[in-house]
ROTI-68015 format. One line per 4 residues: number of its first residue (from 1); for each residue z, x, y of C-alpha. Coordinates in nm, 2 decimals. Layout:
// ROTI-68015
NUM = Z X Y ~ ...
//
This chain:
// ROTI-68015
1 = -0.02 -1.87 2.70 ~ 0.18 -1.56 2.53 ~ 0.47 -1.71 2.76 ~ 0.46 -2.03 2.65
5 = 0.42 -1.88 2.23 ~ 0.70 -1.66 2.26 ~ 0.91 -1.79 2.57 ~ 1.07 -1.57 2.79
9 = 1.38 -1.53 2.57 ~ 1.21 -1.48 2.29 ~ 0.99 -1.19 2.13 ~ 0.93 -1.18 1.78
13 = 0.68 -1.41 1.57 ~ 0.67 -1.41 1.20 ~ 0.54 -1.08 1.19 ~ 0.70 -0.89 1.51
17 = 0.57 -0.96 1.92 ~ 0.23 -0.99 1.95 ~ 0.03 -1.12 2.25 ~ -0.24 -0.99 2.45
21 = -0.26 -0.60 2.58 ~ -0.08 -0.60 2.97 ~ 0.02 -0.95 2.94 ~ 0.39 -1.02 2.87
25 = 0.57 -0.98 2.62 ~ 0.24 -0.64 2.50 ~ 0.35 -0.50 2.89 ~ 0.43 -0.11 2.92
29 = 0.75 -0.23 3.08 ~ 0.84 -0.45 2.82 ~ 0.73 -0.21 2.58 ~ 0.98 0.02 2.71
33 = 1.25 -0.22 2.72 ~ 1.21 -0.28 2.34 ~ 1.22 0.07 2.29 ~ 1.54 0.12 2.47
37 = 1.71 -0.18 2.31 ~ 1.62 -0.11 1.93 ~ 1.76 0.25 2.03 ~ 2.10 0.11 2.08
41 = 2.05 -0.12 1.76 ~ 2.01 0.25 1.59 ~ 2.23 0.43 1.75 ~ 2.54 0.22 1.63
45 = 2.46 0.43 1.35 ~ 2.68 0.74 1.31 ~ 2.41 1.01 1.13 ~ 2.30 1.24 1.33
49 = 1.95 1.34 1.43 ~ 1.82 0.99 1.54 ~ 1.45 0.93 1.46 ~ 1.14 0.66 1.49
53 = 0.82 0.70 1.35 ~ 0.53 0.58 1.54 ~ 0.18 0.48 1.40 ~ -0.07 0.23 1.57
57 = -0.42 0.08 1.47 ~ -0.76 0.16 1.67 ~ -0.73 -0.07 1.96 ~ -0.80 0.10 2.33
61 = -0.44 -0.05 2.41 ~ -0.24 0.17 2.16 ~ -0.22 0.45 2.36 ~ -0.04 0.27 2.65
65 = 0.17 0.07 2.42 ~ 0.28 0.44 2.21 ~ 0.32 0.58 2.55 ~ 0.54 0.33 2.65
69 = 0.78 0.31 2.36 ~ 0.78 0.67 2.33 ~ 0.91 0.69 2.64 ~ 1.19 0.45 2.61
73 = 1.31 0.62 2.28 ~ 1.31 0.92 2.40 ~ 1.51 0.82 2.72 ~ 1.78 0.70 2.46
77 = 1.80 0.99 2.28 ~ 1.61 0.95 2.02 ~ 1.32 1.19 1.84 ~ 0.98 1.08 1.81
81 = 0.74 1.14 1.53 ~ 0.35 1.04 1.60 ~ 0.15 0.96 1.31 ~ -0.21 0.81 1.51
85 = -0.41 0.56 1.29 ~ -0.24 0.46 1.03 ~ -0.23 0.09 0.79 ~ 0.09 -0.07 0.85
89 = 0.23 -0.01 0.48 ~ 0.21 0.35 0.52 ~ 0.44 0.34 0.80 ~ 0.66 0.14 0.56
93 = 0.63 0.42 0.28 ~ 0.65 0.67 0.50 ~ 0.98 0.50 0.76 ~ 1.19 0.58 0.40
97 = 1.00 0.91 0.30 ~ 1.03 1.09 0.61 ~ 1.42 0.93 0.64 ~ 1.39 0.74 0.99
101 = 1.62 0.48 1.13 ~ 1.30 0.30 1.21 ~ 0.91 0.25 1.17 ~ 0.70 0.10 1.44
105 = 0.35 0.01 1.39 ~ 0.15 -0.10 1.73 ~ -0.08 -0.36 1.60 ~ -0.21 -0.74 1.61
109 = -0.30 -0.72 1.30 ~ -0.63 -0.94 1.22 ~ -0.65 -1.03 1.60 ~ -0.95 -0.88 1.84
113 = -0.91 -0.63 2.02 ~ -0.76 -0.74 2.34 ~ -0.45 -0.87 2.14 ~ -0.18 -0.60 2.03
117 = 0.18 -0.56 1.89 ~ 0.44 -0.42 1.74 ~ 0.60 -0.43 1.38 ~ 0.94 -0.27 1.36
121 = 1.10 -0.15 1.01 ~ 1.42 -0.03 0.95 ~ 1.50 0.28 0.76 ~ 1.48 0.13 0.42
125 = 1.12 0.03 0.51 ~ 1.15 -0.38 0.50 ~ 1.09 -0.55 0.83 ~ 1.36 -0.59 1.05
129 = 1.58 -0.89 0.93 ~ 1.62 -1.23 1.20 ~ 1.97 -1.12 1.30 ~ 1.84 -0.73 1.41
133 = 1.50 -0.93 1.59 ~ 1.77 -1.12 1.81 ~ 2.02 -0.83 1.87 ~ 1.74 -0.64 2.03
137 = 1.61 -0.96 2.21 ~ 1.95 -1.01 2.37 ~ 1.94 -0.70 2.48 ~ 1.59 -0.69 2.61
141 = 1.71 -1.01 2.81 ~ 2.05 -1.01 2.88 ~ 2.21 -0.65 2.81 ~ 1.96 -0.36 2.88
145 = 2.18 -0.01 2.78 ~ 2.16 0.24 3.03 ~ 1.91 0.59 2.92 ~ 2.06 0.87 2.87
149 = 2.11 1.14 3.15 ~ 2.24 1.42 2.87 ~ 2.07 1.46 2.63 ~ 1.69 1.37 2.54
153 = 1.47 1.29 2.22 ~ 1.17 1.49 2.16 ~ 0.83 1.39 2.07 ~ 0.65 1.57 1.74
157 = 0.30 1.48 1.65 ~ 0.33 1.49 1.30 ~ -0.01 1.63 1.10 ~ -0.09 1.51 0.71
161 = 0.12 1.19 0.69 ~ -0.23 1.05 0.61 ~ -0.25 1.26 0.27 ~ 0.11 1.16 0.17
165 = 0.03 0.80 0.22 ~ -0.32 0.90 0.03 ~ -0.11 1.02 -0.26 ~ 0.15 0.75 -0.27
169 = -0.17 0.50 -0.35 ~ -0.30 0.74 -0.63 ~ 0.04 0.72 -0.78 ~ 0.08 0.34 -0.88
173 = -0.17 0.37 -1.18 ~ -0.16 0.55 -1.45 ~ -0.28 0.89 -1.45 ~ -0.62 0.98 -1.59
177 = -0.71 0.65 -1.53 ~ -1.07 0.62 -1.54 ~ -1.31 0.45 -1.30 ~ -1.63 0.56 -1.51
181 = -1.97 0.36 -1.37 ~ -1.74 0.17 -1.10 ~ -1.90 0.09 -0.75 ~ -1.76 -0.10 -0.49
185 = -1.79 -0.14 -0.09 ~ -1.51 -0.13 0.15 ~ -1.48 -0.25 0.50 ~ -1.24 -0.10 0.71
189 = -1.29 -0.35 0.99 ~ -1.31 -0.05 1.22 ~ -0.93 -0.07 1.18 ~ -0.62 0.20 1.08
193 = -0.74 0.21 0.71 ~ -1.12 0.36 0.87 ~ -1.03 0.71 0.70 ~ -0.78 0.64 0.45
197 = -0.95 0.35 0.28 ~ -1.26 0.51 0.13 ~ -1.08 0.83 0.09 ~ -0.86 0.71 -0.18
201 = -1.10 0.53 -0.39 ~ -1.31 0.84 -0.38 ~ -1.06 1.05 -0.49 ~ -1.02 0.86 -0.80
205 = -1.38 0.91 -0.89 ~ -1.53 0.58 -0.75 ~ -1.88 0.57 -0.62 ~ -1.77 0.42 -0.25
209 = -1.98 0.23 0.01 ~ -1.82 0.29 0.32 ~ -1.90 0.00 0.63 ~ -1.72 -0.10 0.94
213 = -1.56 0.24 0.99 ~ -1.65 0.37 1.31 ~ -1.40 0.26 1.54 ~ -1.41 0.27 1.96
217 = -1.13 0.13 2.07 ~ -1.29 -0.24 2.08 ~ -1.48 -0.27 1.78 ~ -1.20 -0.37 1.57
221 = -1.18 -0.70 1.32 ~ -1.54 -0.78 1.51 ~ -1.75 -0.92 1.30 ~ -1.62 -0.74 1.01
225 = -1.32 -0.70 0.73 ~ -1.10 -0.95 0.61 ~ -1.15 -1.23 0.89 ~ -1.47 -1.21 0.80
229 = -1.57 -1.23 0.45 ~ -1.92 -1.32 0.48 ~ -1.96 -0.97 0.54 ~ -1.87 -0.81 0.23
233 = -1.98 -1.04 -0.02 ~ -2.35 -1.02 0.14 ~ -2.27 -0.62 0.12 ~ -2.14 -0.64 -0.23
237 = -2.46 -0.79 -0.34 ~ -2.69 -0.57 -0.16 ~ -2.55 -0.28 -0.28 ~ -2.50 -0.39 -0.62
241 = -2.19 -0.30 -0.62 ~ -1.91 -0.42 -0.91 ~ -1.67 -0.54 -0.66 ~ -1.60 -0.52 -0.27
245 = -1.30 -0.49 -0.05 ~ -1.23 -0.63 0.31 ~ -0.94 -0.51 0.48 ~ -0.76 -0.64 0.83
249 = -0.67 -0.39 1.14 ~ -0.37 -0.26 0.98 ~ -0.50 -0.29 0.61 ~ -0.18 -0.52 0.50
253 = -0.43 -0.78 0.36 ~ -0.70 -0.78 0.19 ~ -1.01 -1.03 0.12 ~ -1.22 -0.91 -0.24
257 = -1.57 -1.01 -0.35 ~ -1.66 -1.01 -0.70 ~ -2.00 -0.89 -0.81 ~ -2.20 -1.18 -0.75
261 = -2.10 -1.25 -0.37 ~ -1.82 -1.48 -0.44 ~ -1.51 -1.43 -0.24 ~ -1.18 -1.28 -0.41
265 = -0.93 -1.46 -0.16 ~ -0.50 -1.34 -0.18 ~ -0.38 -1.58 -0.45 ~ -0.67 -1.51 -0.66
269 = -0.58 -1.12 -0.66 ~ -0.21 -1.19 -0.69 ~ -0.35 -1.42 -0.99 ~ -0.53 -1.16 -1.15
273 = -0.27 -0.89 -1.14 ~ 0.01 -1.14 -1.23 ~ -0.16 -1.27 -1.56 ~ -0.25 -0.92 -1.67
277 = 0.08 -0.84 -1.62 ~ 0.20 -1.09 -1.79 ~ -0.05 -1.02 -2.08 ~ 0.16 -0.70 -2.08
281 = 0.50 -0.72 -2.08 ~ 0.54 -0.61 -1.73 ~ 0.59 -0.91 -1.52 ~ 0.94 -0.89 -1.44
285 = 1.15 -1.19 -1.49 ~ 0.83 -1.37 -1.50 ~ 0.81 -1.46 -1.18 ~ 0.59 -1.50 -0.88
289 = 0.64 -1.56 -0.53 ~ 0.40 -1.72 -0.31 ~ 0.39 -1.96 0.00 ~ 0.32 -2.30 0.17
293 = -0.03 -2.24 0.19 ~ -0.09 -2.08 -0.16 ~ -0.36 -2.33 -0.35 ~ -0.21 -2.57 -0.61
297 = -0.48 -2.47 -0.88 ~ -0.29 -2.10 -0.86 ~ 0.07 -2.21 -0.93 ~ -0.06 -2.42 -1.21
301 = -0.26 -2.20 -1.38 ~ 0.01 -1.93 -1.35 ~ 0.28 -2.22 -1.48 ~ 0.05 -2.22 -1.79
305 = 0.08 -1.87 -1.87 ~ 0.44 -1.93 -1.85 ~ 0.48 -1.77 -1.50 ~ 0.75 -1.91 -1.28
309 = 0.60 -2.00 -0.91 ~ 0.77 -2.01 -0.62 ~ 0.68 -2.10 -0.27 ~ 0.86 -1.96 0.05
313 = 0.81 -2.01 0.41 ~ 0.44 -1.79 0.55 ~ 0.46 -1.43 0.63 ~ 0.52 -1.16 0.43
317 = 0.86 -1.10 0.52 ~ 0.99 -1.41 0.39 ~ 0.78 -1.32 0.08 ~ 0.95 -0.98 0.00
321 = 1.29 -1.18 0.10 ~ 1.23 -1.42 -0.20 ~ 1.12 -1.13 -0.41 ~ 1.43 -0.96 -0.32
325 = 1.68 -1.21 -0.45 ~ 1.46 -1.34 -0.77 ~ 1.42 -0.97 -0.86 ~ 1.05 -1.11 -0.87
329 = 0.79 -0.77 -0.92 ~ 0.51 -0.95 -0.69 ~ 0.44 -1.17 -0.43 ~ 0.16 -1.25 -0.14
333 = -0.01 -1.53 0.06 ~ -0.34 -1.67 0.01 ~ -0.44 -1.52 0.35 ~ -0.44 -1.16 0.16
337 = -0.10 -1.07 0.23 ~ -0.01 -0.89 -0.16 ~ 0.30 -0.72 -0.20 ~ 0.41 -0.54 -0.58
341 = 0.78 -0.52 -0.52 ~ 0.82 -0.18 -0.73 ~ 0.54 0.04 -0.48 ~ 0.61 -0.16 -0.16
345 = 0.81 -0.33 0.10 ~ 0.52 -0.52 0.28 ~ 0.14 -0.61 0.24 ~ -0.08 -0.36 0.07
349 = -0.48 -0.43 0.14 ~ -0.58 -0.10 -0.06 ~ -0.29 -0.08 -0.35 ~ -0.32 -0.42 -0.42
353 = -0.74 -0.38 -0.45 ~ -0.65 -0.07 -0.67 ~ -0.46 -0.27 -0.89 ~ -0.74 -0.49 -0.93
357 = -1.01 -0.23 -1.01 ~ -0.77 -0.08 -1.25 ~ -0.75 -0.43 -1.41 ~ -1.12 -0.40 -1.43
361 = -1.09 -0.10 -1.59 ~ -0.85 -0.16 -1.87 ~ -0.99 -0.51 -1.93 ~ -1.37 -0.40 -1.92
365 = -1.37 -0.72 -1.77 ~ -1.59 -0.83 -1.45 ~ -1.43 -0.91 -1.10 ~ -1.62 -1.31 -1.17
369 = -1.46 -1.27 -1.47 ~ -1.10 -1.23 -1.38 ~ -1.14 -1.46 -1.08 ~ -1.29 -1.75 -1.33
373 = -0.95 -1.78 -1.49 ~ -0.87 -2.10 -1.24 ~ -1.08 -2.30 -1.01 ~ -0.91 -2.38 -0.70
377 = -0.84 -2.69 -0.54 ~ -1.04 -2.78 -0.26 ~ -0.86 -2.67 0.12 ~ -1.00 -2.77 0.46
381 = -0.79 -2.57 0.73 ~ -0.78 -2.59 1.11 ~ -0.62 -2.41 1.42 ~ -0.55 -2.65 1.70
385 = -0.50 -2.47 2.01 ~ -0.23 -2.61 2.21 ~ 0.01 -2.56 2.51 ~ 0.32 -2.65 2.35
389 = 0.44 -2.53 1.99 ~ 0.75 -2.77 2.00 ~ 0.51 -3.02 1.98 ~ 0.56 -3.06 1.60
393 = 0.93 -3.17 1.70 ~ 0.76 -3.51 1.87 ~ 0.90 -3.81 1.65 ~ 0.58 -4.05 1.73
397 = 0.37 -3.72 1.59 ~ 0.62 -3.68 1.29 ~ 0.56 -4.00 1.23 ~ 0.21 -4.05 1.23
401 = 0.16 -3.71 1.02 ~ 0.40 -3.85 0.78 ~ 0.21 -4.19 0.71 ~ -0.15 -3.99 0.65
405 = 0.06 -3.82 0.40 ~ 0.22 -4.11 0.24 ~ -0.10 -4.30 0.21 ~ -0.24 -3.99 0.02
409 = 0.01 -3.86 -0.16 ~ -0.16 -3.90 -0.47 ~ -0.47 -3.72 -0.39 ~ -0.40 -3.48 -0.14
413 = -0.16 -3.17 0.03 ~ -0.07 -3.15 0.37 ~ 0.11 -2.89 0.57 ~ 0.11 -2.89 0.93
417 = 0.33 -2.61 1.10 ~ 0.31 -2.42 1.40 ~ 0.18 -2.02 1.39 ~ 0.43 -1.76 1.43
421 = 0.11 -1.52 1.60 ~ -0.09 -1.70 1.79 ~ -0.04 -2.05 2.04 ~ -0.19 -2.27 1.77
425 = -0.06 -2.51 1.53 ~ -0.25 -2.52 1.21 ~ -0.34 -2.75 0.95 ~ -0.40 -2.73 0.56
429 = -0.54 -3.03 0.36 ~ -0.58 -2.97 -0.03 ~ -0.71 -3.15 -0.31 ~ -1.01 -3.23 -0.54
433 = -1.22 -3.45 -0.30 ~ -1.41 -3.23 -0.04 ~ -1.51 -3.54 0.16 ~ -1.15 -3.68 0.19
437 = -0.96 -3.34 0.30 ~ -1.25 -3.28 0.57 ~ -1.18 -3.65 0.67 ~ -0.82 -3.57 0.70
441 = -0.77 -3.23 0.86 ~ -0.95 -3.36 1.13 ~ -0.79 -3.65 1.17 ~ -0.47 -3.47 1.18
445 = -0.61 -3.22 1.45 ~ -0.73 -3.47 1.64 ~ -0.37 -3.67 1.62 ~ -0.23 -3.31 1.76
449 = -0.49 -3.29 2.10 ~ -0.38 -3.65 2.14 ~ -0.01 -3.56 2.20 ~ -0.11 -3.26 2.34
453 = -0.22 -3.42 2.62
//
C-alpha cells in the first residue's frame, strides 16, 4: 500500500515520507539513500563544518531508521549530532539554535507504532520547501552521489538538548507568571514529549497529572493522547483537574479538555489565543491562518471580532507558508496542528497549551469558559481506505461529488481530498443539521468504494 501512496518516484507526503517500519519507502536502505542525497542538497553549501541533528519519537523502529541515516550522513561527510526522544518542534528550535544545515525528526507522527518517518528541516528550522523535497527525490531515484572515500562525518550524542528545549517553552510567557491553584492532566501518548511534557508545566508551578508516559517501544498513540480524546477528558474529570492536555507521538498537536470533560479541539485553541490576543493589541495584522478543514463557526466568530481568516491547503507547512507572506502571528488546523509565528516554525502541542493556561491565568477565566465563545458547526468526517489516490481525478466521481454539493450548497460543506500520510481519501461534511451531514458523508464514502472497485 505505501507503494501505491507514495509511488516509487515519489517520497514525501504533506508532512515528509512516512509508511510502515521495513516496508518501502521507512527501509534502512532507503533510509540511507535519503541520507546520502539530502547530504549533497547541503553540501552545495560552501560553510564549513557540515552538520544534522537527529531526534526520533519512542517507536522500536527508530533505532534502525537513526542507524540508517546516520550512516548515510556520515558517509557523505557530514557530522552527526543525536538528540534521542525528542517532540518534533524542538528539533525545529533546536536545527537554528545549535546552527545545522538540517533537522531530522524519525516519526509518523499520530500513527501506531508499526508506522514511522522522517521530517526534514532546513537550517532556518521550517520544513523543507517542495522544490528541496524533489531535489533529493531525484536523486534518491535517478542520481545517487557517490560517499565519500576522504574524509568522514562523526557522530556526537549530544546530552541536555532536552533542558534547552525545556527552557525555550518557559520563555514565551511572561516571567513571574503565576499558575496559583492550577491543575491539569497531560497525556504524553507514550510519545517524544513523555519527559518533557510534564516537566515544563511543573517547572512553572503547576500541580501536574502525568498519564500515558511510560513508553516501550510499541505503546505509542495506543489508546491514548491526542487520537484519542476520550481519554483525557474522562481523566480531566476524575482528577478534577482545571483543564487537560493530549499530545500526539511527536507532541506537534495537541487535543485540550476543559474542566467539565468537554473536548478543546485545534481551532478552538487557536480561537482562544487569537481573541485574547486580539483583546490585547498583539494580534499582528489581525490575522489568522487556518485550513480547509477548519469549522465555519471559527472563522465567523473570529470575523466578528474583526480578525481576518484565511484558509490554506492541510498541513502545517502550508500553514506557516501563509503565515509567512501575510506576516500573520498564528496559525493551525483543527486537527491540533497550532503554530505562534514569533516562538515557532511548526506545530507546538505544549507551547500552544501553555498559551492557553496562561490565558486562564490572566483572564481568571475557565477553560468552558474560553471555549463557549462559539459553538461549532456540526462535522461528520470519514477515511475511505482505497487503492488508488488518483482516484479523485475520475471525471464520473467529480461529477457525482459535485452534484451532492450543488444540491446542498445552502446547508452544507463538503471537502473531499486525498491524505498526504496515509492511503485514504477523506471526507468532511459541515453544517447545522446532524442528521443531513451523517446522511451525506456516507453517501459520499460510499460513492468512493464504488469507483474504487
Amino acid at each position: 500500500m505505501c507503494d501505491i501512496l507514495y509511488g516509487m518516484s515519489k517520497l514525501f507526503g504533506t508532512d515528509g515520507i512516512r509508511g510502515i517500519a521495513n516496508r518501502y519507502p521507512i527501509t534502512p536502505e532507503m533510509c540511507v539513500k535519503i541520507a546520502i542525497s539530502a547530504s549533497a542538497y547541503i553540501l552545495k553549501k560552501n560553510n564549513k563544518n557540515h552538520r544534522v541533528i537527529i531526534a526520533k519519537d519512542t517507536r522500536l523502529s527508530g533505532y534502525m531508521i537513526e542507524s540508517a541515516l546516520t550512516s548515510g550522513f556520515i558517509s557523505m561527510g557530514i557530522d552527526v549530532m543525536l538528540l534521542g526522544p525528542m517532540p518534533t518542534p524542538a528539533v525545529s528550535m533546536l536545527t537554528k539554535s545549535m546552527r545545522a544545515d538540517l533537522g531530522i525528526m524519525i516519526s509518523a507522527s499520530h500513527n501506531p507504532f508499526n508506522y514511522n518517518g522522517i521530517k526534514i528541516f532546513d537550517s532556518d528550522g521550517y520544513k523543507l520547501s517542495e522544490s528541496a523535497e524533489t531535489e533529493i527525490e531525484e536523486r534518491v531515484f535517478n542520481n545517487l552521489p557517490e560517499p565519500t572515500t576522504g574524509s568522514l562525518g562523526k557522530c556526537y550524542r549530544i546530552d541536555g538538548a532536552d533542558e534547552r528545549y525545556i527552557e525555550f517553552v518557559k520563555s514565551t510567557i511572561e516571567k513571574g507568571a503565576s499558575f496559583t491553584n492550577l491543575k491539569i492532566v497531560i497525556d504524553s501518548a507514550n510519545g517524544a514529549a513523555y519527559k518533557i511534557a510534564k516537566t515544563v508545566f511543573w517547572e512553572l508551578g503547576i500541580d501536574v497529572i502525568s498519564i500515558n508516559d511510560e513508553p516501550n517501544g510499541y505503546n505509542i498513540n495506543n489508546d491514548a493522547g491526542a487520537m484519542h480524546p476520550e481519554v483525557i477528558t474522562k481523566a480531566t474529570v476524575a482528577q478534577t483537574a482545571n483543564a487537560g492536555i493530549s499530545l500526539d507521538g511527536d507532541a506537534d498537536r495537541i487535543i485540550m479538555s476543559d474542566e467539565n470533560g468537554e473536548i478543546v479541539d485545534g481551532d478552538q485553541i487557536i480561537a482562544i489565543i487569537a481573541n485574547y490576543l486580539k483583546s490585547v493589541n498583539q494580534l499582528k495584522n489581525d490575522t489568522v491562518i487556518v485550513t480547509e478543514m477548519t469549522n465555519l463557526a471559527m472563522e465567523n466568530f473570529l470575523k466578528s471580532k474583526g480578525i481576518t481568516v484565511i484558509r490554506t491547503k492541510v498541513g502545517d507547512k502550508y500553514v506557516i507558508r501563509k503565515m509567512l507572506e501575510t506576516n500573520s502571528f498564528i496559525g493551525g488546523e483543527q486537527s491540533g496542528h497550532v503554530i505562534i509565528g514569533n516562538l515557532n516554525s511548526t506545530g507546538d502541542g505544549i507551547v500552544a497549551g501553555l498559551q492557553v493556561l496562561y490565558i486562564m491565568s490572566k483572564t481568571g477565566k475557565k477553560l468552558s469558559d474560553l471555549k463557549s465563545e462559539y459553538t461549532p458547526c456540526h462535522q461528520a468526517q470519514k477515511n475511505v481506505g482505497v487503492e488508488n489516490l488518483s482516484l479523485l481525478e475520475n471525471e464520473d466521481l467529480q461529477t457525482e461529488i459535485l452534484n451532492i454539493k450543488t444540491s446542498h450548497e445552502k446547508q452544507v460543506r463538503i471537502l473531499v481530498r486525498k491524505s498526504g500520510t496515509e492511503p485514504v481519501i477523506r471526507v468532511l461534511v459541515e453544517g447545522m443539521d446532524k442528521k443531513l451531514i451523517n446522511e451525506l458523508v456516507n453517501k459520499i464514502g460510499e460513492l468512493i468504494k464504488k469507483y474504487d472497485g
